[in-house]
N, C-alpha and C positions, 0 to 999 in steps of 0.2 A: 246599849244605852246611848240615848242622844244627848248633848247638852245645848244652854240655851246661852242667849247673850246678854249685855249689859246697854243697856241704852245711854246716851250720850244725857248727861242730866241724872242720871243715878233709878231709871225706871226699868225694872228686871220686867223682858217682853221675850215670847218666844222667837229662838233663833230660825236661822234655815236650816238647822239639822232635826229640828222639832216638826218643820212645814212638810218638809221631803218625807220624812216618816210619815206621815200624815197620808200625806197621798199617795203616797208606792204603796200603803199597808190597805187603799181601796182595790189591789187588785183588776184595775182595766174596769172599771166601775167608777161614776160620780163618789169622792167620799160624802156628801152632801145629799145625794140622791135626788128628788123630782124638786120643782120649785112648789112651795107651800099652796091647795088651795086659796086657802084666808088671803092669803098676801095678795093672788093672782085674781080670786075675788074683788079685791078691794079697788086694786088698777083699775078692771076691767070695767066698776060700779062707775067708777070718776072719771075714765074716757074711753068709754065705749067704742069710740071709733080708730082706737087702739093709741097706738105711741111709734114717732117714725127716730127721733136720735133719742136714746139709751145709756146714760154712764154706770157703770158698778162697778164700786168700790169694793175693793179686798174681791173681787167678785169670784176667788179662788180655782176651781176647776170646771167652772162657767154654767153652775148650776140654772142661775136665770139668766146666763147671755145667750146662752146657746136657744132656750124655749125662745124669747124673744129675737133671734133673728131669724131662727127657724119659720117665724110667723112674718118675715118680710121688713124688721127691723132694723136698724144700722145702731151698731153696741161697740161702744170704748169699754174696755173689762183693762181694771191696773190692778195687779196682784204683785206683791213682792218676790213670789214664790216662785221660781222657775220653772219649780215639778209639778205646781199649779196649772202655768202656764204649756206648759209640755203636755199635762194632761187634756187640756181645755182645746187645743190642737188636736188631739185623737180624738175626741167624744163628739168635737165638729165633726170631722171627716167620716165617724161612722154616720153622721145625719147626712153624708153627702154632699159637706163643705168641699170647698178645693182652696188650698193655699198658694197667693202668691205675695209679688215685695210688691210696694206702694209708693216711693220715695224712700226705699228702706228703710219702709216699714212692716212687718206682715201683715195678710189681712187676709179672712178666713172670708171664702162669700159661699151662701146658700144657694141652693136652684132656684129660691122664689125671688131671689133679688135682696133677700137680709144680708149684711156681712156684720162679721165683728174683728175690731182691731184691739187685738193683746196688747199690754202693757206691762213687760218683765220692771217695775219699779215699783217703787215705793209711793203712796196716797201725796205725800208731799212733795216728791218731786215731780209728781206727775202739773199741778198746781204751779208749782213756782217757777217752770218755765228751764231749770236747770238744764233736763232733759231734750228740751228743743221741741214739747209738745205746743204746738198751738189747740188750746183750749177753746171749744165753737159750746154751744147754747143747746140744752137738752132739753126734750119734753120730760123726761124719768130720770130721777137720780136715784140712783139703790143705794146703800151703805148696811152690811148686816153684816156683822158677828167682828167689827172693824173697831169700834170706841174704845170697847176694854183696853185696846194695844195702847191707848194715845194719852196724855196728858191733857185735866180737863182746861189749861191753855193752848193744846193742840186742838182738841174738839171743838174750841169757837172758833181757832185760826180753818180750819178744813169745813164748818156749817159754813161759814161767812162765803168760805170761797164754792161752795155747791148749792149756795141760796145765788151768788151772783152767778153761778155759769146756768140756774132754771130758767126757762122759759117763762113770758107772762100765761097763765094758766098750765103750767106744768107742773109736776110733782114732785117730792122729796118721800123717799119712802126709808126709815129707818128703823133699824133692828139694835139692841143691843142691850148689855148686861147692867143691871143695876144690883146696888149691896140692899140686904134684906137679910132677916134671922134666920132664916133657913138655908142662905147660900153659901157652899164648900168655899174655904179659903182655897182658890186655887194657882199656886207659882206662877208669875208671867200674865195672869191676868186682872184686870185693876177695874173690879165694877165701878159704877158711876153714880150718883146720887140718884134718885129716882124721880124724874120729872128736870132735873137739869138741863136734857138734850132739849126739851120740848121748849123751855123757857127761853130758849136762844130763838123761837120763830116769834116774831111779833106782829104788828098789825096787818102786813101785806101779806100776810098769810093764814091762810084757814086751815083748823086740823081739822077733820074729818072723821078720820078712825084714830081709834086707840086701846090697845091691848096689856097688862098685866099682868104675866101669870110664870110660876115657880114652880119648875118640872125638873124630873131627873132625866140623867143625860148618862150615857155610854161611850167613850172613847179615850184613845190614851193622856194623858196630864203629865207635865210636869211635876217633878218634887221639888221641895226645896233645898237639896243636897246636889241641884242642877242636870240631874238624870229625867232622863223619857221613859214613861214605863213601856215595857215590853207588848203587854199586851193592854183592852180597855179597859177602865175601871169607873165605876158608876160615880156618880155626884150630881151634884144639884144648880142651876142655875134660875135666877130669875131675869126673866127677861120681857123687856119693853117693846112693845112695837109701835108703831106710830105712822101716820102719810099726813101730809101737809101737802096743800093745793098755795100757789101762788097766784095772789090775785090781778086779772087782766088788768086791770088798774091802781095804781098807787094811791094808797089814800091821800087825802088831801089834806093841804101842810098847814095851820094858821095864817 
């Protein structure tokens, strides 16, 4: 059994003994598996002629970093998780990434000319510059399975800073859990109001798509007695989806 941690501020979030399990229990496999049609759909509909800088948040074992540099992309992926990251490393190199340093930094590059650079930290240190990251201007922002973790004064401090690092006419594309009567209380994770996320984009921004739907889910959970379970155990989430287009131009002020 794993246990988890105490967030600074009194928000019980999973630990790194929860993430590690997580992913050593995928076995040399995506634990996340292919990146969603719908999602990849939806990109696809809003910029056909693809997306050249890439950020994903929590972007874990590089579920959509790897597909998008794989296609000739350049992807910042910030995951907290090492074993994420370590994973996100091997899953490259079987698509035939080669790994070197950058300014020591790593950076995973593809044969067609995609790379992606890992981010072993945390969403907020990535942003606040702690780390020594200079933050440059993306056509795609991802953020999926990432809000539950955050307090909803984290979640406008991290939209505010991923609406300023988009591109004019670029995207926000967002996943994430919201509370609803059907969804499992589950330790460590903290659904969000429903329509909350969405409410933080305003005028300079057009949504697009949007999604709504409360499905059950398989994999291991915390209790609240601070243990991991062993093996998966079914439950339910509702989850949001959403893409927001930033408009070429700011609307016009009084």
């Amino acid at each position: 059994m794993k246990h988890f941690t105490q967030r600074q501020g009194g928000l019980n979030v999973l630990g790194p003994g929860y993430w590690n399990k997580f992913y050593n229990d995928a076995k040399g496999k995506s634990a996340w598996g292919n990146p969603t049609r719908l999602m990849l759909g939806w990109i696809q509909t809003a910029k056909p002629e693809g997306v050249n800088r890439v950020l994903d948040l929590g972007g874990g074992d590089g579920r959509y970093a790897i597909y998008f540099a794989a296609n000739g992309s350049h992807v910042d992926i910030v995951d907290s998780s090492k074993a994420a990251v370590k994973a996100l490393i091997r899953l490259s190199e079987e698509k035939g990434a080669t790994s070197t340093d950058v300014a020591g930094q790593k950076r995973l590059g593809f044969p067609n000319g995609g790379m992606i650079d890992p981010y072993a930290m945390d969403v907020m240190s990535y942003f606040s510059g702690s780390e020594g990251v200079e933050v440059t201007m993306f056509d795609l922002i991802l953020s999926s399975g990432l809000l539950e973790y955050l307090t909803p004064n984290e979640v406008k401090y991290l939209i505010t800073k991923l609406q300023t690092a988009t591109k004019p006419g670029g995207m926000n594309l967002i996943i994430y859990l919201a509370q609803g009567e059907e969804v499992s209380d589950i330790p460590g994770e903290h659904p969000h109001v429903a329509g909350s996320v969405e409410n933080l984009y305003g005028d300079e921004w057009k949504m697009i798509e949007t999604t709504d739907t409360t499905r059950p889910d398989t994999h291991i959970i915390m209790h609240y007695n601070g243990t991991v379970s062993d093996a998966p155990e079914t439950h339910s989430h509702r989850i949001i989806r959403f893409i927001a287009i930033k408009n070429e131009e700011l609307p016009a002020s009084d």
